[in-house]
N, CA and C atoms as an extended XYZ file, in Angstrom:
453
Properties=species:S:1:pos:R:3:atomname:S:1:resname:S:1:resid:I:1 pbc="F F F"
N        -5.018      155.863       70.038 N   UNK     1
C        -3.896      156.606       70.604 CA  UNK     1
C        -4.358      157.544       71.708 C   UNK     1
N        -5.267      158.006       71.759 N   UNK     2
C        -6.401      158.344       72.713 CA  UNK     2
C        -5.619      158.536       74.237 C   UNK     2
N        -6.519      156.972       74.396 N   UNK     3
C        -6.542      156.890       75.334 CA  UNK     3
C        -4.732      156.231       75.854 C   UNK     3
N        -3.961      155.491       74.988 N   UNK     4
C        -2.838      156.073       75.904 CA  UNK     4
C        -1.839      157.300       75.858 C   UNK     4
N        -2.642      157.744       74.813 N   UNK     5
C        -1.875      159.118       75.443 CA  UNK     5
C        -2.010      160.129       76.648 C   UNK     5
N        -3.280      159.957       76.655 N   UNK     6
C        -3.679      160.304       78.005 CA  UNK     6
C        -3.004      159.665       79.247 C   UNK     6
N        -2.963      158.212       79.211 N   UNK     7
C        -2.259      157.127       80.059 CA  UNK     7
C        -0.778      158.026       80.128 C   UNK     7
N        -0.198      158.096       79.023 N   UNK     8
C         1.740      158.461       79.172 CA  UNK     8
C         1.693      159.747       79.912 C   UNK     8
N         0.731      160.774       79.361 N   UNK     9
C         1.445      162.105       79.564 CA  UNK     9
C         0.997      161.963       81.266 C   UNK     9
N        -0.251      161.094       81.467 N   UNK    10
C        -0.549      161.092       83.002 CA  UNK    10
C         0.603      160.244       83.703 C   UNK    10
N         1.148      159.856       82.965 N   UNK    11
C         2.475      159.272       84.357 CA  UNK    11
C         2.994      160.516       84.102 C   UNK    11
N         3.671      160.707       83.109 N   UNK    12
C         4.994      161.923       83.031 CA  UNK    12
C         4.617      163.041       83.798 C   UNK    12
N         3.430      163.642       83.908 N   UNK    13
C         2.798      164.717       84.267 CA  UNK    13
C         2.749      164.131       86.024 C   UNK    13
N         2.000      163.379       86.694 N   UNK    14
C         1.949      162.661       87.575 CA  UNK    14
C         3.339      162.867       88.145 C   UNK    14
N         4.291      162.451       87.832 N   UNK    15
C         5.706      162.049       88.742 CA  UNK    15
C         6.281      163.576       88.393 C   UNK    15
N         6.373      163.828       87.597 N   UNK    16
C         6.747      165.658       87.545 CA  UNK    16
C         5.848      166.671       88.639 C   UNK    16
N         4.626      166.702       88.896 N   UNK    17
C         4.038      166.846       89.855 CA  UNK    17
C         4.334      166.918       91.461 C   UNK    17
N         4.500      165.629       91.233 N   UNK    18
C         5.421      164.976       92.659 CA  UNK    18
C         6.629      165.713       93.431 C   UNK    18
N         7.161      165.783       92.110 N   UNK    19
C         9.115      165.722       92.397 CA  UNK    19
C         8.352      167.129       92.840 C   UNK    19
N         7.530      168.383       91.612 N   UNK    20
C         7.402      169.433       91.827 CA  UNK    20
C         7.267      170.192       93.533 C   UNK    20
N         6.218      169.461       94.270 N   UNK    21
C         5.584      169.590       95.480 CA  UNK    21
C         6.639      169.626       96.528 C   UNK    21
N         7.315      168.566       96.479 N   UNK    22
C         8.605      169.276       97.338 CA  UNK    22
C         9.579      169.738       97.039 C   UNK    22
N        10.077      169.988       95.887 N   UNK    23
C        10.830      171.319       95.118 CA  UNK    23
C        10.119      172.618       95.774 C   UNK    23
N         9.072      172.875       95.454 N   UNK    24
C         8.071      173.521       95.924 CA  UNK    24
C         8.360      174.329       97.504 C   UNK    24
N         7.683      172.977       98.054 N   UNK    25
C         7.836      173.319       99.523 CA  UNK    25
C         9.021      172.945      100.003 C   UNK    25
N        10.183      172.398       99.346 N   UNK    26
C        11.322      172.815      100.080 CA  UNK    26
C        11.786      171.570      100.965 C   UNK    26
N        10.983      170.155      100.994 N   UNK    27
C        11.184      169.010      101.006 CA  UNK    27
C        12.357      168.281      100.660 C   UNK    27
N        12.916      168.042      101.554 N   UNK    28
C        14.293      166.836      101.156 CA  UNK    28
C        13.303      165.837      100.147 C   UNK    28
N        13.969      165.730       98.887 N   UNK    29
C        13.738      164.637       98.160 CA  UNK    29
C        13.917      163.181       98.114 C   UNK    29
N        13.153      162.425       98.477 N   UNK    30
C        13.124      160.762       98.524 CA  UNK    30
C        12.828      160.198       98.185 C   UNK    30
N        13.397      158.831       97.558 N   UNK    31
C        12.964      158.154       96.613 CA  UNK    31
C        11.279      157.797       96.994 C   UNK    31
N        11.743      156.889       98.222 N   UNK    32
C        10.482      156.200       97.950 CA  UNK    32
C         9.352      156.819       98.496 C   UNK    32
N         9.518      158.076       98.911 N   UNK    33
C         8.263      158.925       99.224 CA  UNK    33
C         7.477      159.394       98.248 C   UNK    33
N         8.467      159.574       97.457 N   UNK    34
C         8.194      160.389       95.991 CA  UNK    34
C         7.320      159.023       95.082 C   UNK    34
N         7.899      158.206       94.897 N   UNK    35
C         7.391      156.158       94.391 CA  UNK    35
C         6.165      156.588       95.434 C   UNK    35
N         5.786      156.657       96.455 N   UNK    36
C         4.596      156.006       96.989 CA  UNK    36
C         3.554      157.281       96.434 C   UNK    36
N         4.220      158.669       96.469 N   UNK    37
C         2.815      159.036       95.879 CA  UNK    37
C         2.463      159.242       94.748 C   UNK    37
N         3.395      158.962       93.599 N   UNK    38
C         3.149      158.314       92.149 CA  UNK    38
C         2.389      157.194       92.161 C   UNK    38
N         2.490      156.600       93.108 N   UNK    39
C         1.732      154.984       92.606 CA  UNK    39
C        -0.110      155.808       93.382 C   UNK    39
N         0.192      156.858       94.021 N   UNK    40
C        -1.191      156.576       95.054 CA  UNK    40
C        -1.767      157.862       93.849 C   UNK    40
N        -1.194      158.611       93.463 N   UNK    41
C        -1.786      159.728       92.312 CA  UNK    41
C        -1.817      159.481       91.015 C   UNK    41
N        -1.322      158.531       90.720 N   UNK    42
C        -1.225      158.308       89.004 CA  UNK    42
C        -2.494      157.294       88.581 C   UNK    42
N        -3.165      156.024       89.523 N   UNK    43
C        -4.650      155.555       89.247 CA  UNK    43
C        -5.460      156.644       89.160 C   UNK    43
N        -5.370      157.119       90.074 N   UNK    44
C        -6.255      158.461       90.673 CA  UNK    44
C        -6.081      159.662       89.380 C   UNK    44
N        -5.245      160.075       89.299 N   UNK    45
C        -5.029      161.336       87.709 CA  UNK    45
C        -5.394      160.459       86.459 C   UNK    45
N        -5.221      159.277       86.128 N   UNK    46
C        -5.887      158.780       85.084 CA  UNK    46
C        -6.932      158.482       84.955 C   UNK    46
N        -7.509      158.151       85.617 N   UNK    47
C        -9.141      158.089       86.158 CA  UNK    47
C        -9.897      159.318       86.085 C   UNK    47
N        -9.620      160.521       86.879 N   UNK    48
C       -10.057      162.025       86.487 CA  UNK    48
C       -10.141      162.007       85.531 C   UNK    48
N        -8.972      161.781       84.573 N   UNK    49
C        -8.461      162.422       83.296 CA  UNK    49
C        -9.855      161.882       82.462 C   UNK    49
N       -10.022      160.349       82.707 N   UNK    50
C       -11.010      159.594       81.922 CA  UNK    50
C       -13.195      160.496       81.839 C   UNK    50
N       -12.857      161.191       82.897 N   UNK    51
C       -14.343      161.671       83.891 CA  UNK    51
C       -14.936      162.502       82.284 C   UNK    51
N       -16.175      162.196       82.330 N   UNK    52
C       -16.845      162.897       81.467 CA  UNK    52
C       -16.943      164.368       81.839 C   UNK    52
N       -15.617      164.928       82.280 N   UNK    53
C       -15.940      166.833       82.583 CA  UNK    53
C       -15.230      167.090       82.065 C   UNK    53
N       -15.088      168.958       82.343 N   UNK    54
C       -13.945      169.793       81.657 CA  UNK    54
C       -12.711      169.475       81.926 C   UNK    54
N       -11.616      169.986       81.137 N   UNK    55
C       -10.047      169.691       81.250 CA  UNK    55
C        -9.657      170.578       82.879 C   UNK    55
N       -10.585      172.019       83.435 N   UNK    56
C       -10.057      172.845       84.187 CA  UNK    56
C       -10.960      171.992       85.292 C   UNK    56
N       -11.676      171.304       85.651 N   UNK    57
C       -12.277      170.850       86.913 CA  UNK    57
C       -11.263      169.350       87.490 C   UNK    57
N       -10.868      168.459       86.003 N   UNK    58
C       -10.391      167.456       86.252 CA  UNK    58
C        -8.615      168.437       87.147 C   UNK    58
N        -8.503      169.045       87.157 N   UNK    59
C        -7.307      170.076       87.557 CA  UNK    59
C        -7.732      170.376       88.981 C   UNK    59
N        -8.775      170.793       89.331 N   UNK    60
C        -9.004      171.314       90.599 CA  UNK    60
C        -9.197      169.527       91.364 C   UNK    60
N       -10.193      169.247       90.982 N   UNK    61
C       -10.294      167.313       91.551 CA  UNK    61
C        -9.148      167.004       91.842 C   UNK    61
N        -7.730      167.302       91.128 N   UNK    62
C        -6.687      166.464       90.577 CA  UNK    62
C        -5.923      167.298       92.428 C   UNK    62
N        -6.427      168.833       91.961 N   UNK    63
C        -5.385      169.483       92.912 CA  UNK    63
C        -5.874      169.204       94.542 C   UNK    63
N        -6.740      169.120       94.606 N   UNK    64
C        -7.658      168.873       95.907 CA  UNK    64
C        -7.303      167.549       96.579 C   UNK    64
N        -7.132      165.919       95.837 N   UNK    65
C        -6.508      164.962       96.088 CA  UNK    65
C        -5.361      165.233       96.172 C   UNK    65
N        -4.300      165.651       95.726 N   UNK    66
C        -2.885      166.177       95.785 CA  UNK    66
C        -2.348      166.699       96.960 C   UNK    66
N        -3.422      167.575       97.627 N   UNK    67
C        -3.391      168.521       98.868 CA  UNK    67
C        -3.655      167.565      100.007 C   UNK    67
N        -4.602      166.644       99.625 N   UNK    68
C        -5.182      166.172      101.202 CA  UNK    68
C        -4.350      164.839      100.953 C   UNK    68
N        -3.834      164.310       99.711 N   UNK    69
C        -2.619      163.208      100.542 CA  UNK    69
C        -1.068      163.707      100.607 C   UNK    69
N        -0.911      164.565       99.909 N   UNK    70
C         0.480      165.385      100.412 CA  UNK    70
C         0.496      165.611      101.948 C   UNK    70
N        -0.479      166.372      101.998 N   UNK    71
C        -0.971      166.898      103.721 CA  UNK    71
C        -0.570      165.405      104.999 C   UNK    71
N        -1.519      164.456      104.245 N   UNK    72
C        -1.521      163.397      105.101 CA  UNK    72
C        -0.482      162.458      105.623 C   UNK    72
N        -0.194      162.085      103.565 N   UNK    73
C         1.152      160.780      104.253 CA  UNK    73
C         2.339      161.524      104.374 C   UNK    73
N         2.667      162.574      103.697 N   UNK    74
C         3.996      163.368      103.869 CA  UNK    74
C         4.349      164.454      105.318 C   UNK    74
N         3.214      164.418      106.134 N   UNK    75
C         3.100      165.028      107.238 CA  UNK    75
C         3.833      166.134      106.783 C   UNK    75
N         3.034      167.072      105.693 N   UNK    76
C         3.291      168.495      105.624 CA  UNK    76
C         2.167      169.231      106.093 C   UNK    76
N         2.476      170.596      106.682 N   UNK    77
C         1.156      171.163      107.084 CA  UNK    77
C         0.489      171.561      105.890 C   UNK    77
N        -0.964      171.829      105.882 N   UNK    78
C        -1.812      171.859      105.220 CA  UNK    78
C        -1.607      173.223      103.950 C   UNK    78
N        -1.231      174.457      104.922 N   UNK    79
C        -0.707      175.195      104.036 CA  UNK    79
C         0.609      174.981      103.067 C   UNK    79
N         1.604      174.604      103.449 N   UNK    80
C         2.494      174.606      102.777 CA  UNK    80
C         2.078      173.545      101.414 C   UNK    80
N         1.152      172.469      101.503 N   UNK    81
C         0.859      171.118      100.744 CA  UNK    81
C        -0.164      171.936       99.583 C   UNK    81
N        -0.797      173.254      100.100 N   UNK    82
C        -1.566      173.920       99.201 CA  UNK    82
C        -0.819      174.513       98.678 C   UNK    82
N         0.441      175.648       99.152 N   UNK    83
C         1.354      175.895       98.556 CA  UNK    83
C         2.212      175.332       97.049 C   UNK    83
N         2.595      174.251       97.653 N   UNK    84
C         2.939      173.364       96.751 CA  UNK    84
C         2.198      172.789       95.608 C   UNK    84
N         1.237      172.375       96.003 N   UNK    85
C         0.425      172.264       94.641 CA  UNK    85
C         0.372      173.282       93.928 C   UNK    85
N        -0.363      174.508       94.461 N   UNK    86
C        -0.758      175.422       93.435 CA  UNK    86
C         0.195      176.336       92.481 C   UNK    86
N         1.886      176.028       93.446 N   UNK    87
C         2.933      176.506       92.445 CA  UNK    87
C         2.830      175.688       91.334 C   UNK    87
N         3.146      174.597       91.385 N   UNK    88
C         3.275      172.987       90.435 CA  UNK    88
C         2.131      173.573       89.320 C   UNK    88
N         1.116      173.423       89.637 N   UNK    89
C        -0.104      173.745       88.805 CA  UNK    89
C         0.407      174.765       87.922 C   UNK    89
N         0.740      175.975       88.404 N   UNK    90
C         0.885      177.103       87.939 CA  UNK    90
C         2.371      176.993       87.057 C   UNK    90
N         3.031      176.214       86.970 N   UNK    91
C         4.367      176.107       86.729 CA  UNK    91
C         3.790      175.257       85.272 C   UNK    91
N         2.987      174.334       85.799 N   UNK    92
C         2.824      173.418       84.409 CA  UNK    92
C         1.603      174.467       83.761 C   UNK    92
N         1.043      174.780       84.086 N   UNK    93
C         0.251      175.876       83.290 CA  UNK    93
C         1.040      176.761       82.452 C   UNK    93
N         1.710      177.059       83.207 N   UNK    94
C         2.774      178.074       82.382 CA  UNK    94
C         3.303      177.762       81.246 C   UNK    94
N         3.939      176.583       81.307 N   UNK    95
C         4.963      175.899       80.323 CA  UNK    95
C         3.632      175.447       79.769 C   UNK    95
N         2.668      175.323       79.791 N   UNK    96
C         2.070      174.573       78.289 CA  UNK    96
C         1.372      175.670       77.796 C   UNK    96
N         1.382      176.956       78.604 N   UNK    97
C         0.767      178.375       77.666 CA  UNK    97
C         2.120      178.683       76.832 C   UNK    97
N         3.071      178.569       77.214 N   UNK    98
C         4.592      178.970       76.449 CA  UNK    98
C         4.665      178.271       75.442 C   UNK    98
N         4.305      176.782       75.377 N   UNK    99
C         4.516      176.007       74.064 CA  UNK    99
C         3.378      176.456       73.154 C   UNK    99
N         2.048      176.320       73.686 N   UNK   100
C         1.148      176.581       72.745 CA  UNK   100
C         1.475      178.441       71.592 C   UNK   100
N         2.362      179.245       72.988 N   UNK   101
C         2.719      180.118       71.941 CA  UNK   101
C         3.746      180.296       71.138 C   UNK   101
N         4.628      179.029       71.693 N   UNK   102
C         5.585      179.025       70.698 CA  UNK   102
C         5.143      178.081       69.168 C   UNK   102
N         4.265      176.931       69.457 N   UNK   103
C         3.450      176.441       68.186 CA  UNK   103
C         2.276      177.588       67.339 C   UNK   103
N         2.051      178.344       67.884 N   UNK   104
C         1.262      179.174       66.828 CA  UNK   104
C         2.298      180.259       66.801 C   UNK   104
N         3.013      180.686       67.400 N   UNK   105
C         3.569      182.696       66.828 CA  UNK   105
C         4.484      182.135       66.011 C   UNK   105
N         5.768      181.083       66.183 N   UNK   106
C         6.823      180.585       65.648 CA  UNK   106
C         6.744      179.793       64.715 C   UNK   106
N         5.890      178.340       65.086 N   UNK   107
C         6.061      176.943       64.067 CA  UNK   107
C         4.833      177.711       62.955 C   UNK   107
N         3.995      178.962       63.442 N   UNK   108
C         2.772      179.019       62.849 CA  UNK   108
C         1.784      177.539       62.640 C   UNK   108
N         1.547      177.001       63.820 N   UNK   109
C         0.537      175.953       63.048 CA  UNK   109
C        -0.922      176.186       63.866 C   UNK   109
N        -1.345      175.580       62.888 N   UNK   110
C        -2.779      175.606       63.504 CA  UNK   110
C        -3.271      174.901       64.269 C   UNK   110
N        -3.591      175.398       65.733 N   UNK   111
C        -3.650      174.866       66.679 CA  UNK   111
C        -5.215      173.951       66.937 C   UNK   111
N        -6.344      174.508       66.056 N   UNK   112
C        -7.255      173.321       65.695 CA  UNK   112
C        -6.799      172.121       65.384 C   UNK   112
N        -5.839      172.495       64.492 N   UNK   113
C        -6.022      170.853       63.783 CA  UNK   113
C        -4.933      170.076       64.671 C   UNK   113
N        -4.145      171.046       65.442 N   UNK   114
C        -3.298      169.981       66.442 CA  UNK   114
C        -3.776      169.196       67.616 C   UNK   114
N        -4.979      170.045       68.001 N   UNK   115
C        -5.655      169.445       68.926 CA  UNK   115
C        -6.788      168.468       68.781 C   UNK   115
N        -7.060      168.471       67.578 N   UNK   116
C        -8.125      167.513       67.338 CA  UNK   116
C        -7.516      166.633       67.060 C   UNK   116
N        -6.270      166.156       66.535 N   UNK   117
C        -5.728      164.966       66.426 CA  UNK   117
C        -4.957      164.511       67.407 C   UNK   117
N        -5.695      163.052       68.292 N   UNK   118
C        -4.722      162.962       69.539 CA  UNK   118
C        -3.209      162.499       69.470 C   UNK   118
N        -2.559      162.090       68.374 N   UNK   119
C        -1.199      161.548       68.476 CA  UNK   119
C        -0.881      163.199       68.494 C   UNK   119
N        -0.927      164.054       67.160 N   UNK   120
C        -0.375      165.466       67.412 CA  UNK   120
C        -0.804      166.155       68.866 C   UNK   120
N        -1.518      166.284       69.378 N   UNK   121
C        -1.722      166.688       70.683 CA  UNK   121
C        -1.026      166.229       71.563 C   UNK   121
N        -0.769      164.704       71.518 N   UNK   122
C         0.145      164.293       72.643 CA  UNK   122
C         1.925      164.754       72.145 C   UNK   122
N         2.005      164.756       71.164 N   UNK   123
C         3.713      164.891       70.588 CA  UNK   123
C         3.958      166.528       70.901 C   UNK   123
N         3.044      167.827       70.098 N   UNK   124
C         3.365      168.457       70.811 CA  UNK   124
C         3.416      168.863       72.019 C   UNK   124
N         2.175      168.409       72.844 N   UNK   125
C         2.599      168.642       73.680 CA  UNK   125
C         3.936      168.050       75.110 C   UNK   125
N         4.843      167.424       74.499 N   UNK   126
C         5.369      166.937       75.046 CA  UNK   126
C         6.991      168.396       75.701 C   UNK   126
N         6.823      169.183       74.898 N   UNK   127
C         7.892      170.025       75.447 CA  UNK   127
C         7.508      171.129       76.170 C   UNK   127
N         6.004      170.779       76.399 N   UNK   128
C         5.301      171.721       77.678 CA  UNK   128
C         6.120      171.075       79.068 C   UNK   128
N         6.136      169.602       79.115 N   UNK   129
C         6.193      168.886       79.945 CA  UNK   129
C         8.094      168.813       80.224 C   UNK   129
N         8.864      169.127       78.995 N   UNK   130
C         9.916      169.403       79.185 CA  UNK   130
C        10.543      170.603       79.825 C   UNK   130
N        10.572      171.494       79.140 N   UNK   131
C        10.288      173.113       80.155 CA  UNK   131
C         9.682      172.261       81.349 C   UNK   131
N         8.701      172.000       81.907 N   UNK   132
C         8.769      171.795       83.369 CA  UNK   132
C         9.510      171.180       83.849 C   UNK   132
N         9.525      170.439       83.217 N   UNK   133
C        10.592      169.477       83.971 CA  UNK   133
C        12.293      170.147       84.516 C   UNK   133
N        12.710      170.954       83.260 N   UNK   134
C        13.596      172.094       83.135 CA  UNK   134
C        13.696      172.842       84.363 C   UNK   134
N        12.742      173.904       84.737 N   UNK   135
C        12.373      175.001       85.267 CA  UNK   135
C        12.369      174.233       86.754 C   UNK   135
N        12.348      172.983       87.423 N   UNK   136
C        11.757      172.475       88.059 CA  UNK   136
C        13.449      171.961       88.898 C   UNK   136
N        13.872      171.525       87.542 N   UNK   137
C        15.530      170.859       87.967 CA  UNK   137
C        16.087      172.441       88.462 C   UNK   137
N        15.872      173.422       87.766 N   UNK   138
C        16.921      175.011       87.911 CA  UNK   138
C        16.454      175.242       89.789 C   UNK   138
N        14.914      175.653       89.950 N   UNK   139
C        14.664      175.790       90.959 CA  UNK   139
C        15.253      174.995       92.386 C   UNK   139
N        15.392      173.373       91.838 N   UNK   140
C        15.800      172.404       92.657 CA  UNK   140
C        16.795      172.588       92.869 C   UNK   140
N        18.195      173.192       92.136 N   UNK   141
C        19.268      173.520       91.922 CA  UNK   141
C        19.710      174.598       92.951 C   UNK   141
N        19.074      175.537       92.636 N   UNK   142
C        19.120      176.991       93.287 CA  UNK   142
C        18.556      177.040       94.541 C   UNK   142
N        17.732      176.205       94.750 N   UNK   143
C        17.487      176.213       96.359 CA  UNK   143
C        18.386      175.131       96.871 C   UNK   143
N        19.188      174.329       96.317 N   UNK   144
C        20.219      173.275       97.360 CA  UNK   144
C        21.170      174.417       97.280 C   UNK   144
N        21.405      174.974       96.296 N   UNK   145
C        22.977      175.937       96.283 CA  UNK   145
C        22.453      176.622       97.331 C   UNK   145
N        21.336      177.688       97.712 N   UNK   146
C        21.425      178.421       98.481 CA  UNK   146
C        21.227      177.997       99.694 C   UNK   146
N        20.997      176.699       99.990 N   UNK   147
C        20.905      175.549      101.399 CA  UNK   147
C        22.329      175.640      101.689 C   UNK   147
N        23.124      175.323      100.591 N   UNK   148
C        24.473      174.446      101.003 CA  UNK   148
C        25.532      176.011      100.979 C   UNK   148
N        24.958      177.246      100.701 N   UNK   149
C        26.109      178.584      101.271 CA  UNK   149
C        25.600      179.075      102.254 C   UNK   149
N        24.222      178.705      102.951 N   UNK   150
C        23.984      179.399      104.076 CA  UNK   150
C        24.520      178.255      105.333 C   UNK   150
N        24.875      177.258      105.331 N   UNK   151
C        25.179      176.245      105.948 CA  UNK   151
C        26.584      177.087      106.470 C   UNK   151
């Protein structure tokens, strides 16, 4: 279960990412812009994911590719593509420090034994990935509303 759990949460995480970056920077959303850099980041994030290193380097690797093909095929400038990532990052960081404290202060469980077992690791963590996803739609929301009253 391992290893596709690693595989699932890296798509889900992967295309949440995506959508994130121009939520982010403020990017008209498109399908198939959004499809081309899922297909060009999701070999690429599962592969990291696989790398015999830490969980926080496969993150910087992850964010560094993110930046220089955002930058490239999306012809965003360089800052704003750093921008964007490092909100995203920080957004999914967030939401999986929020779950982990809502599984130990609330469910009280013990977060050893959740993490050493990969099906429980992948299940809870799946409403880290919800909250983002959440927080991600509100933002997307609130910046078209405030597009479409300053119009």
């Amino acid at each position: 279960m391992d290893a596709y759990g690693h595989i699932l949460r890296g798509i889900i995480e992967t295309i949440l990412l995506v959508v994130a970056n121009f939520v982010f920077i403020k990017k008209e959303l498109k399908l198939k812009e959004c499809l081309n850099l899922v297909y060009i980041f999701m070999p690429i994030s599962i592969f990291i994911r696989f790398l015999p290193i830490q969980s926080s380097l496969t993150t910087i690797i992850n964010a560094i590719i993110q930046i220089i093909v955002i930058a490239t095929l999306c012809k965003i400038e360089v800052h704003k593509a750093i921008f964007g990532v490092l909100t995203s990052i920080t957004c999914l960081a967030l939401s999986e420090g929020i779950n982990i404290l809502f599984l130990r202060q609330v469910l009280h469980l013990n977060l050893e034994n959740v993490f050493s077992d990969p099906l429980k690791k992948e299940l809870y963590g799946i409403p880290s990935l919800i909250l983002f996803a959440v927080v991600l739609r509100i933002v997307y929301l609130l910046r078209r509303k405030r597009t479409s009253v300053q119009i």
